[in-house]
ROKE-394974 format. One line per field, with one value per atom (N, C-alpha, C, O): x, y, z; residue in three letters; atom name. Coordinates in steps of 0.001 Angstrom, whole numbers. Each point is the difference from the previous one (the first is absolute). Last residue first. Layout:
X = (X|...)
Y = (Y|...)
Z = (Z|...)
res = (Ala|...)
atom = (CA|...)
//
This chain:
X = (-45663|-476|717|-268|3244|-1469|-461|630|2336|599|-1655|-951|3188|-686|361|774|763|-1563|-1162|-1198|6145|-304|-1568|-799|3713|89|-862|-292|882|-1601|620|-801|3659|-1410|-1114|-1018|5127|371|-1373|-570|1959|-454|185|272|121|-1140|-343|-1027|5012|-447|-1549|-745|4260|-234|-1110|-470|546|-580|276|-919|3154|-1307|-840|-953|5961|-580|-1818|-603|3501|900|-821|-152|-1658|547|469|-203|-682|-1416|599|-456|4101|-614|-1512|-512|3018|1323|-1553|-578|-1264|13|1177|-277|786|-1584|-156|-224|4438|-337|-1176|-107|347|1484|-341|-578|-988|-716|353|-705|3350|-1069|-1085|-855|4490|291|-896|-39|-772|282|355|-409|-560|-1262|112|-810|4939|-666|-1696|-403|2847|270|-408|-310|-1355|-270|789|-570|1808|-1492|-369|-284|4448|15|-976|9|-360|918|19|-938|-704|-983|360|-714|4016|-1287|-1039|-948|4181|794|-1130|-273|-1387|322|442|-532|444|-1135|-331|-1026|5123|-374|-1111|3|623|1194|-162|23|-2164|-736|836|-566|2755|-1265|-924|-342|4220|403|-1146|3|-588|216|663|0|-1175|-1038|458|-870|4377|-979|-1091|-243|2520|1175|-907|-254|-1444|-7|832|-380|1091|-1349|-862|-1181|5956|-442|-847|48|421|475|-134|-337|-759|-1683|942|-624|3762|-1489|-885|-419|4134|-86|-933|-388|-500|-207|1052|-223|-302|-1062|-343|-998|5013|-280|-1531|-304|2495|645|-793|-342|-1598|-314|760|-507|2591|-1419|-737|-251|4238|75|-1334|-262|5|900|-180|-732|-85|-1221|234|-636|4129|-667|-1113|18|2727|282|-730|55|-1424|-1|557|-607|1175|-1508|-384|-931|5347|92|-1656|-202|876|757|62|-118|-1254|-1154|421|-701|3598|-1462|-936|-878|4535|625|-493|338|-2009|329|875|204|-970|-1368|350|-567|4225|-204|-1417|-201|2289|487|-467|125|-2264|581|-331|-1058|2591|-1186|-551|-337|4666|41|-1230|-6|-100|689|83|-380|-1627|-553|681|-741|2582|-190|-1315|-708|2642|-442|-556|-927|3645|-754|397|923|-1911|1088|-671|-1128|1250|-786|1125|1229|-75|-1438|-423|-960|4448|-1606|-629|-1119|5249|604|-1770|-387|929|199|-162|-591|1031|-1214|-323|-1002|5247|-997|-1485|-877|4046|406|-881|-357|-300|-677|385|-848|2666|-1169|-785|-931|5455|52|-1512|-120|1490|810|-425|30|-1872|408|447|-539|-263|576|-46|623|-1616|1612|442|1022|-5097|1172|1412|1034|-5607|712|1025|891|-2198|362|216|1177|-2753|1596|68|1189|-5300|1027|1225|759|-3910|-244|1034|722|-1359|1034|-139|898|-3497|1386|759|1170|-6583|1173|1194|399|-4210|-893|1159|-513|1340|98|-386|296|-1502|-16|209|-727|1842|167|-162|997|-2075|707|-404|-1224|1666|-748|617|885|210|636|-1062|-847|1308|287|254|625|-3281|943|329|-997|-3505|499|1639|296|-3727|1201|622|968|-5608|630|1220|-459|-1112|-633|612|1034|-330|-1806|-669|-1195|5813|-415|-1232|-546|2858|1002|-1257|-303|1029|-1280|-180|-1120|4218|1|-1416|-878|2567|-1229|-106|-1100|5179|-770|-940|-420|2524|830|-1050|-714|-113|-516|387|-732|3235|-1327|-1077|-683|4545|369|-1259|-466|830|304|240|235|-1173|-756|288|-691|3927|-637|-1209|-368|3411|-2|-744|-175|-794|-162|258|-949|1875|-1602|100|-218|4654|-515|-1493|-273|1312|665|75|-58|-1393|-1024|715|-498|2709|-1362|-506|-286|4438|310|-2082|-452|206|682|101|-769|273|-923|-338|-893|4778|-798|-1148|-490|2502|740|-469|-363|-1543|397|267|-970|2058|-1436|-744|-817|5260|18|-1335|-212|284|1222|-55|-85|-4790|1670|895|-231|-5365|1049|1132|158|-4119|-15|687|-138|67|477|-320|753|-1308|974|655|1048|-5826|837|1495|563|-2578|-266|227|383|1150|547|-190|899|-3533|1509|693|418|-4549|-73|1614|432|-2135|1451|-581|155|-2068|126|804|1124|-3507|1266|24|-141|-2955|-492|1554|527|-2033|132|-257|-591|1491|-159|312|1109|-2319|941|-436|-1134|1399|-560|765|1162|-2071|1327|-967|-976|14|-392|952|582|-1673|583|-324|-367|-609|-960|519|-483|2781|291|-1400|98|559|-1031|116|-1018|1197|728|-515|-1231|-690|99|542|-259|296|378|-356|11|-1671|7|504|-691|363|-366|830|1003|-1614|-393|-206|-694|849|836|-1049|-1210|-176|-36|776|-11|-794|535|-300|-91|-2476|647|230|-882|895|-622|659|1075)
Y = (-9085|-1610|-574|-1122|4218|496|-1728|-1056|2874|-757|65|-65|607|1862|-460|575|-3377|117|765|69|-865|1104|-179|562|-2969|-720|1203|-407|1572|-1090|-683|-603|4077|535|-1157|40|-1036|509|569|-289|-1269|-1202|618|-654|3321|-310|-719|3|1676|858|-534|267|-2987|255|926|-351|85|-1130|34|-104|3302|386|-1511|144|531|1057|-371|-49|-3165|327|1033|-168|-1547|-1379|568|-478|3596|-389|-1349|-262|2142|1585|-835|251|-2685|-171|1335|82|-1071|-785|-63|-614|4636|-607|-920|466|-361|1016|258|71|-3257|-636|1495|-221|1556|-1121|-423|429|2697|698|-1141|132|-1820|636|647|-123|-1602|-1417|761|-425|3449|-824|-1042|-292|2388|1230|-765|289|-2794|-393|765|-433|841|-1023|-200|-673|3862|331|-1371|40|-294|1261|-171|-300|-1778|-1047|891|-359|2458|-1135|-724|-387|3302|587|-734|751|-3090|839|425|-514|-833|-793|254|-246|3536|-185|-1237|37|578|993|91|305|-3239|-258|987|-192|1200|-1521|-430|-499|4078|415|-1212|-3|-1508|1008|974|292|-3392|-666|816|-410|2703|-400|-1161|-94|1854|993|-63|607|-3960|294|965|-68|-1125|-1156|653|-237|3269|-282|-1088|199|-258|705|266|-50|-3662|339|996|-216|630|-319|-723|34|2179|947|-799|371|-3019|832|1097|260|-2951|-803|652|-461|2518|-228|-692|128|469|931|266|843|-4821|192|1409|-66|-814|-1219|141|-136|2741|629|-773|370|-2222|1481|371|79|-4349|5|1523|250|669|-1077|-233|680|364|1482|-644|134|-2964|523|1084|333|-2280|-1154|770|54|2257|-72|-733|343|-968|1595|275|605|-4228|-264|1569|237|-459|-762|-797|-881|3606|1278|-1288|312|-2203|912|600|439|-3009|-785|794|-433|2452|-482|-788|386|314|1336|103|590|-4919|454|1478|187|-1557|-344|187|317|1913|406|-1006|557|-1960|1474|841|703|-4729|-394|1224|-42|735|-783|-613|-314|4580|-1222|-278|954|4074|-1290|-1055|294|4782|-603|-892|-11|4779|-1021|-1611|-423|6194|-983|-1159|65|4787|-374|-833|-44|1550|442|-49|512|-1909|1353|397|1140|-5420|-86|2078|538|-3109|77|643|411|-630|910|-251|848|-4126|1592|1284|1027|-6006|385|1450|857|-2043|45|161|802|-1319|720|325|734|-4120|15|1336|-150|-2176|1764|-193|827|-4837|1059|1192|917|-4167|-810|1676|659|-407|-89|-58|642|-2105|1768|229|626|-4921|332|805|281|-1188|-564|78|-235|1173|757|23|936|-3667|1049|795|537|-4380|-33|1181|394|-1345|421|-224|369|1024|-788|234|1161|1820|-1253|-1244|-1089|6405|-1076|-1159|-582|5666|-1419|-480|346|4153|-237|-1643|-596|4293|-1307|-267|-44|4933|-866|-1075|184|4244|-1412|-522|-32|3121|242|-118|790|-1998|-348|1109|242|341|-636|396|1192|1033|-414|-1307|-620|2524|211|-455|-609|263|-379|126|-668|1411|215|-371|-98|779|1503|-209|786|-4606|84|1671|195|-2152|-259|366|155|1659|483|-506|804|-1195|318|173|207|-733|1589|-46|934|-5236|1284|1120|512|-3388|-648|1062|438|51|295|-85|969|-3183|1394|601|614|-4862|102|1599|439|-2045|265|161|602|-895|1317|29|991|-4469|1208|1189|830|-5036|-253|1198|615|-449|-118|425|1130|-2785|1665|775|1157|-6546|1657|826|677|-3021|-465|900|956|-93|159|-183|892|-3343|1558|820|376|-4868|-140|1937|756|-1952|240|-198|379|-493|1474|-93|982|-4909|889|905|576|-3072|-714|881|303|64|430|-77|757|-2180|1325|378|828|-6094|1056|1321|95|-2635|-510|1081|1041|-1742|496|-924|-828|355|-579|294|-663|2671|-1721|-338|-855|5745|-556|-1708|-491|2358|66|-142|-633|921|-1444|-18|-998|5332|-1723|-800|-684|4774|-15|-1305|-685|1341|256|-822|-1084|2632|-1267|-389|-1206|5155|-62|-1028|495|614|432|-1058|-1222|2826|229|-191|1094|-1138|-1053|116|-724|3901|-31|-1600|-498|3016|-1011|-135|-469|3374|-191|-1139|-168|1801|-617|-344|-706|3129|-868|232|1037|-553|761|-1103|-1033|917|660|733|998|-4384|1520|891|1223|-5724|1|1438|645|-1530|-414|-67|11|-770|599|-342|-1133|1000|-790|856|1020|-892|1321|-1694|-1019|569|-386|1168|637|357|-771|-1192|-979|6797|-1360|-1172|158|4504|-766|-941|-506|5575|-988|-973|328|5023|-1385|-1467|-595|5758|-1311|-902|-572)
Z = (76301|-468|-1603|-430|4129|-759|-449|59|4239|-1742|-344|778|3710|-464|-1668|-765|4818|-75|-1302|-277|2244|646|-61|749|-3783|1646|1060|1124|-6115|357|1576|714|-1814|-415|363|690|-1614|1627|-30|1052|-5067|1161|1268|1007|-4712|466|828|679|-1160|560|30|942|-3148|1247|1090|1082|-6043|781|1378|813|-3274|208|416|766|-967|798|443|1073|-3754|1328|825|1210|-5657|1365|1217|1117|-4721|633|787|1113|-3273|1311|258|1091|-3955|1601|491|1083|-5179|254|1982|1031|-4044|-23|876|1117|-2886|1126|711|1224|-5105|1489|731|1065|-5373|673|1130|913|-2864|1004|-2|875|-3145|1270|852|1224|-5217|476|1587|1080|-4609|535|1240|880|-3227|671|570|1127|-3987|1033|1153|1111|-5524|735|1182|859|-3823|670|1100|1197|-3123|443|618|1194|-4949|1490|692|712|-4241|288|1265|925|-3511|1458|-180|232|-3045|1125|1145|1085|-5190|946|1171|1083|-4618|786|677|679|-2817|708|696|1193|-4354|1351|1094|1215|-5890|820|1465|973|-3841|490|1156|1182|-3697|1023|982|1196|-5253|1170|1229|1161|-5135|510|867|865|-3285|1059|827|1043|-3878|1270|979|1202|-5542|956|1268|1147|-4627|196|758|286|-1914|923|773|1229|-4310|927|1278|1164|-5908|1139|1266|1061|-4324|340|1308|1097|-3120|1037|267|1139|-4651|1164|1043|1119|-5086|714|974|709|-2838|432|615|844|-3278|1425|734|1181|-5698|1502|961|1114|-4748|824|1053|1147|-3386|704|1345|1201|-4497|1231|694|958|-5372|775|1065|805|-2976|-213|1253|1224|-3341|1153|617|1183|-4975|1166|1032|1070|-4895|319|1120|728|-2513|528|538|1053|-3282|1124|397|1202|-5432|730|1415|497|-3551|376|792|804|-2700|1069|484|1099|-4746|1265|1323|1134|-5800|830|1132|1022|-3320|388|864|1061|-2852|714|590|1210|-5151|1037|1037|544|-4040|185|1371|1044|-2757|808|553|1011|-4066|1103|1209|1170|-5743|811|1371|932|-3247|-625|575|325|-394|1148|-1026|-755|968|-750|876|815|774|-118|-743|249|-464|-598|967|33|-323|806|15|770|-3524|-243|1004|48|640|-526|-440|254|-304|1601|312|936|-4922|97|1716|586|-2789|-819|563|-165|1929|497|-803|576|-1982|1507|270|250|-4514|-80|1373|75|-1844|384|779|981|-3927|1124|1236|1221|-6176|789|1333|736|-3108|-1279|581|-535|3273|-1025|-761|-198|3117|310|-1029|-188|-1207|-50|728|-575|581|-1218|92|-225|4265|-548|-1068|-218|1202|660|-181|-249|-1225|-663|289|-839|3028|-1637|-450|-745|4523|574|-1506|-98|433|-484|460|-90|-317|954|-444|-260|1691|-1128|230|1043|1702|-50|-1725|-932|4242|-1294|-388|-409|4783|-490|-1123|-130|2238|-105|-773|-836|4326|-847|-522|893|2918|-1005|-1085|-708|4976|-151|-1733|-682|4037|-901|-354|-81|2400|684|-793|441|-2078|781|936|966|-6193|1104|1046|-4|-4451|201|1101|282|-1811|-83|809|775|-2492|1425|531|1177|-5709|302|1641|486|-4685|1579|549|314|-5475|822|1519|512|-2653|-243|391|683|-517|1341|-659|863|-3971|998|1624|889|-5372|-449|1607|332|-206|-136|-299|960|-1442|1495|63|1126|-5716|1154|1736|821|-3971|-295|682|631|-69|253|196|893|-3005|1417|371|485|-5592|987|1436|435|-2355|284|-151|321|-181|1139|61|1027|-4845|858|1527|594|-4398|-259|1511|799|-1742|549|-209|1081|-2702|1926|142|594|-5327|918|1658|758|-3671|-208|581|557|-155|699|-283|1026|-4132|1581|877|695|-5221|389|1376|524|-1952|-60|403|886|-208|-749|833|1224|-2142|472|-244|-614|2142|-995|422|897|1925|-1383|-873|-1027|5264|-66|-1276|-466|985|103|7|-420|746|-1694|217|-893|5110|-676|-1483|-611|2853|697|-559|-490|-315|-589|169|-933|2779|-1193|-523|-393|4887|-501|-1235|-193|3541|-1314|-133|82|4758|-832|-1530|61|4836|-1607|-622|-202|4933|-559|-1849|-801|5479|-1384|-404|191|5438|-955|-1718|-96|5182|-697|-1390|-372|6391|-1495|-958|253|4595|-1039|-1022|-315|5947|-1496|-395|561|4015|-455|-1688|-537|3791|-53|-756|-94|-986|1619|286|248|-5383|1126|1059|-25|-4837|720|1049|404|-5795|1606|267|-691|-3963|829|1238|33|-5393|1309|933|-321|-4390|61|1036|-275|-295|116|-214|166|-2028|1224|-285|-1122|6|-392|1102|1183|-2074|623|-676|-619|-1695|-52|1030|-186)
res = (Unk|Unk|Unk|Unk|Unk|Unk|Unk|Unk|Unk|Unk|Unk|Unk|Unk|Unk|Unk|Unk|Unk|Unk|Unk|Unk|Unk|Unk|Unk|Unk|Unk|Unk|Unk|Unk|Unk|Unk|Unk|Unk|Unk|Unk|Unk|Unk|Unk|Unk|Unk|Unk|Unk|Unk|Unk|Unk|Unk|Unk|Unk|Unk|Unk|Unk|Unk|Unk|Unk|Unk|Unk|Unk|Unk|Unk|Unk|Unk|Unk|Unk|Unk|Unk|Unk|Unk|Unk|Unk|Unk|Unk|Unk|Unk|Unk|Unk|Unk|Unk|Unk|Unk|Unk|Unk|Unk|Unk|Unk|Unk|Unk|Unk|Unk|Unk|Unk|Unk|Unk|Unk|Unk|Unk|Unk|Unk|Unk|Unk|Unk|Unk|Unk|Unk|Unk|Unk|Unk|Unk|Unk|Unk|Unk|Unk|Unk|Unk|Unk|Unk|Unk|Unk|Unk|Unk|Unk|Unk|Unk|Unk|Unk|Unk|Unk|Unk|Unk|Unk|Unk|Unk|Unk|Unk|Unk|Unk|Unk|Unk|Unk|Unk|Unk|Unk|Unk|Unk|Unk|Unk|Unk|Unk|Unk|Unk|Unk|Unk|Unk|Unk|Unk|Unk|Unk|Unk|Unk|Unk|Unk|Unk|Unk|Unk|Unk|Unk|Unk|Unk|Unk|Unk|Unk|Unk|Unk|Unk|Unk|Unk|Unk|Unk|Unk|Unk|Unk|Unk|Unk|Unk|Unk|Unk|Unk|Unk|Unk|Unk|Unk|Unk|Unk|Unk|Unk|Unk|Unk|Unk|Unk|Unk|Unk|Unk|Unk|Unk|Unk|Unk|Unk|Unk|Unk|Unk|Unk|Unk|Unk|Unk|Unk|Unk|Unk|Unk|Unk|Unk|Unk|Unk|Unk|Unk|Unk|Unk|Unk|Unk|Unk|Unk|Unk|Unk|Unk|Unk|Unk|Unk|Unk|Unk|Unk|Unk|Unk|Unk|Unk|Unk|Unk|Unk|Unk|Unk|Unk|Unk|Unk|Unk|Unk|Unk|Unk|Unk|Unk|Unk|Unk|Unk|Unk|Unk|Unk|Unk|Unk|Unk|Unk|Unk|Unk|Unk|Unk|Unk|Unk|Unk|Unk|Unk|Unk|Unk|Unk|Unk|Unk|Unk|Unk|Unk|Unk|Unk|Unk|Unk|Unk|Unk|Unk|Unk|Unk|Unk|Unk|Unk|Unk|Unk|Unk|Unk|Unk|Unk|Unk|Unk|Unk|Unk|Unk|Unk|Unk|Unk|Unk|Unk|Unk|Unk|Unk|Unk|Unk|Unk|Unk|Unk|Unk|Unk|Unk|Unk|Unk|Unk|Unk|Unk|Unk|Unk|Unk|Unk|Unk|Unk|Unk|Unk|Unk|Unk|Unk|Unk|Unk|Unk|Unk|Unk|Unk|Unk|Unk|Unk|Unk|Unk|Unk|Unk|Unk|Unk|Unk|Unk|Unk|Unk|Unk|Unk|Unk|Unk|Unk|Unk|Unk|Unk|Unk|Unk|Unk|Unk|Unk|Unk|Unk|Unk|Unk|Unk|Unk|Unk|Unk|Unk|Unk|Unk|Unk|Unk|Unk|Unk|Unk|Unk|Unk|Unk|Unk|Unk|Unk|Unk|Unk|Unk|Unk|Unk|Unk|Unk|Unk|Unk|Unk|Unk|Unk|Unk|Unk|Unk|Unk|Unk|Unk|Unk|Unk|Unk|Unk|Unk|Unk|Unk|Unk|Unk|Unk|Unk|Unk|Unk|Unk|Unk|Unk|Unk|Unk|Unk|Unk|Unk|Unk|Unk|Unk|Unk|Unk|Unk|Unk|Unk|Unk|Unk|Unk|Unk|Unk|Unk|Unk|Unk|Unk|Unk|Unk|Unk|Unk|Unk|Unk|Unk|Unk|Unk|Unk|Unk|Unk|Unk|Unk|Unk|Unk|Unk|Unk|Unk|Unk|Unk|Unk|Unk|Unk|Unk|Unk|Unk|Unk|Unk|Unk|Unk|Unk|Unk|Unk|Unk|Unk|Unk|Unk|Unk|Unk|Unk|Unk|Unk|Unk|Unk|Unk|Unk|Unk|Unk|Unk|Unk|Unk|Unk|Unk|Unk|Unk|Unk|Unk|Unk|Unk|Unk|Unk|Unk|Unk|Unk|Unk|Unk|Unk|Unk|Unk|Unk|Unk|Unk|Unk|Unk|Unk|Unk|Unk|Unk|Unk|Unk|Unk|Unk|Unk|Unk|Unk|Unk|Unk|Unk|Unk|Unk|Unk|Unk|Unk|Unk|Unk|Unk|Unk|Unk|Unk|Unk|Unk|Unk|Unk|Unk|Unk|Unk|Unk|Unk|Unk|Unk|Unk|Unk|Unk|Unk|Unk|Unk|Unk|Unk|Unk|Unk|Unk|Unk|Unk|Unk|Unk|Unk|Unk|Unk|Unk|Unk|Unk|Unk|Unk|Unk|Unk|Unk|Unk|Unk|Unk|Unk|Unk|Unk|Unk|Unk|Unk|Unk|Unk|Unk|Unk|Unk|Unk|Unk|Unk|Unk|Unk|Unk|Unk|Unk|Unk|Unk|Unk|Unk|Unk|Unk|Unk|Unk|Unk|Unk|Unk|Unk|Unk|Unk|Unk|Unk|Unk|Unk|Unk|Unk|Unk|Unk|Unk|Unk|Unk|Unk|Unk|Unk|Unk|Unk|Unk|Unk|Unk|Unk|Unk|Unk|Unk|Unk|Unk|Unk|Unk|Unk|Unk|Unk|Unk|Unk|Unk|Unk|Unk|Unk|Unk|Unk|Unk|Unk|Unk|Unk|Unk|Unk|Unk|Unk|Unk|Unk|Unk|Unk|Unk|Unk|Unk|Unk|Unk|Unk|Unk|Unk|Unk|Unk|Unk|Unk|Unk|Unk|Unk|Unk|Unk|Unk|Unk|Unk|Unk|Unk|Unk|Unk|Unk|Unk|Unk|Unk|Unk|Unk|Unk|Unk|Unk|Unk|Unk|Unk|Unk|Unk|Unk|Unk|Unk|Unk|Unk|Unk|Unk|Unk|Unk|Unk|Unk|Unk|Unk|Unk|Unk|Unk|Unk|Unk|Unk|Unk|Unk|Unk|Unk|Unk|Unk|Unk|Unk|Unk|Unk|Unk|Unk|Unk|Unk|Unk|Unk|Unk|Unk|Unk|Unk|Unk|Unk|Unk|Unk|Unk|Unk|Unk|Unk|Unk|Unk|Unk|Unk|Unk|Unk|Unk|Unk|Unk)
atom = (N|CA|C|O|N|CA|C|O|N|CA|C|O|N|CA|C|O|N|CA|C|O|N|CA|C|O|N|CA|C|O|N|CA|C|O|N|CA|C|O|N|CA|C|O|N|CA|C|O|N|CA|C|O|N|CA|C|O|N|CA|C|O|N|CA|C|O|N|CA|C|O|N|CA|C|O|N|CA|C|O|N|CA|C|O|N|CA|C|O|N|CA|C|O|N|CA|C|O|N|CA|C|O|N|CA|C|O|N|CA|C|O|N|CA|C|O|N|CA|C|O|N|CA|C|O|N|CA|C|O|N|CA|C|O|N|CA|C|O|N|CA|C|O|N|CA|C|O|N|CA|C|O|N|CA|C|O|N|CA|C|O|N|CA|C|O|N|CA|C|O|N|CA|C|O|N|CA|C|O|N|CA|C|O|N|CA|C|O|N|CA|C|O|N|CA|C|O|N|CA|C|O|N|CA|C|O|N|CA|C|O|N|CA|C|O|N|CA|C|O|N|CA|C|O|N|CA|C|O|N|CA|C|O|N|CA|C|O|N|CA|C|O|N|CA|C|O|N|CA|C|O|N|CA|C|O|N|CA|C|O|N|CA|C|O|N|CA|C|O|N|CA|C|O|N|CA|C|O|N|CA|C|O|N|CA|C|O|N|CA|C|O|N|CA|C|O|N|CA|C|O|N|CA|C|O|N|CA|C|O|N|CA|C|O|N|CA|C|O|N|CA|C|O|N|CA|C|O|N|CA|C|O|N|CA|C|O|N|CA|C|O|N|CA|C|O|N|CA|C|O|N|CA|C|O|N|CA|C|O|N|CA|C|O|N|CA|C|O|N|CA|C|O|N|CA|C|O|N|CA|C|O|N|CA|C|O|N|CA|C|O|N|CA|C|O|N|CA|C|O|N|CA|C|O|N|CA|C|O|N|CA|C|O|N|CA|C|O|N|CA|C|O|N|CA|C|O|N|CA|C|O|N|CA|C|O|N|CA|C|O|N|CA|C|O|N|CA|C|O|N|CA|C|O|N|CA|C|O|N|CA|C|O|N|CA|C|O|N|CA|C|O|N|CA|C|O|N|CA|C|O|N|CA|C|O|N|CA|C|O|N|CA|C|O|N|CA|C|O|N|CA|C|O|N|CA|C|O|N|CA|C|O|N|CA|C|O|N|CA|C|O|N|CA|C|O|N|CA|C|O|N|CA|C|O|N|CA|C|O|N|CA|C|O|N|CA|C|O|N|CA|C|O|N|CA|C|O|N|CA|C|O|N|CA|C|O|N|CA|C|O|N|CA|C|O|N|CA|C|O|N|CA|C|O|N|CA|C|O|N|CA|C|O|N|CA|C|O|N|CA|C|O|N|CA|C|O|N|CA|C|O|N|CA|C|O|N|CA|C|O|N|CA|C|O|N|CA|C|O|N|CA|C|O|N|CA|C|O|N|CA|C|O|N|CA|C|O|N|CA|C|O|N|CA|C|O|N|CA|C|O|N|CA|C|O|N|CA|C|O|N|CA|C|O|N|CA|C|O|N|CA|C|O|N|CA|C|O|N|CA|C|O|N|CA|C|O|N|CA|C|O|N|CA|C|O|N|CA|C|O|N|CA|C|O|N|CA|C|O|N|CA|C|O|N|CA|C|O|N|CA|C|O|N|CA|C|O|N|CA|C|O|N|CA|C|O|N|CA|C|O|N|CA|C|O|N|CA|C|O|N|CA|C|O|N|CA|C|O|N|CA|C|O|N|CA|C|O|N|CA|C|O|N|CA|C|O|N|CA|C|O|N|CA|C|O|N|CA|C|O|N|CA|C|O|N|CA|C|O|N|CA|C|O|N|CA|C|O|N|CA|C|O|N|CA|C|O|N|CA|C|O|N|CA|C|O|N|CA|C|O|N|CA|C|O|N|CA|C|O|N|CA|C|O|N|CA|C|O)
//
């Protein structure tokens, strides 16, 4: 039976972090309303919940359902008291969860954690706009190289015109008008 997280990040890396927002503080809020002994039995309760799910949570390996995905899925408490209560009473409680696979995330850390994927996305963005705009760089470079080029023998051609024009022009001033005006002084010039 596929399991599904309850928000899937996705990175620019093309991975995805998966995140459980399902945790039980059952135990907690019957905790504020006790006193004493009952109190505390139910603080130790309510941490060794968090545990067990943060543990429970590493087995489902949500990390399985999606390629190059991180090894970890984030364990969301929608409360930094929550945390710090279990803390108080299992000290130990991130390293067990850390030891599942699970890393647990308040609201501050959840966060912070979105705000690191949405600057990493910005850069990401940056990246590729840099990379496309050297693409068509280039692609500008070739085709002005081509266009230069065929400027190039355009000037070429034209001057090759400009010269055998001026040659044209020195051989009928210098040779062949002469030869006619010697033609019509002789008499021998057509109508």
């Amino acid at each position: 039976r596929l399991q599904r997280p309850d928000m899937v990040v996705s990175l620019p890396n093309e991975r995805r972090i998966a995140v459980d927002a399902k945790t039980n503080i059952r135990a907690y809020l019957d905790a504020i309303e006790a006193e004493g002994a009952k109190q505390a039995t139910l603080l130790d309760k309510f941490a060794s919940d968090v545990a067990r799910q943060a543990i429970d949570l590493g087995r489902k390996g949500y990390w399985k359902q999606f390629e190059n995905a991180p090894e970890f899925v984030v364990m969301f408490i929608p409360g930094e008291q929550f945390i710090d209560a279990a803390l108080q009473r299992r000290p130990s409680l991130l390293e067990e969860a850390a030891a599942a696979n699970v890393i647990i995330a308040g609201p501050a850390t959840l966060i912070a954690l979105l705000r690191a994927v949405a600057v990493g996305w910005s850069e990401h963005r940056l990246a590729e706009e840099a990379r496309s705009l050297m693409r068509l760089g280039k692609e500008l470079h070739e085709r002005a190289a081509v266009a230069l080029e065929h400027a190039a023998n355009l000037g070429k051609s034209i001057d090759q015109v400009v010269r055998r024009y001026n040659q044209l022009t020195g051989s009928l001033e210098q040779r062949l008008l002469p030869t006619i005006r010697k033609f019509e002084e002789t008499g021998a010039s057509s109508g």
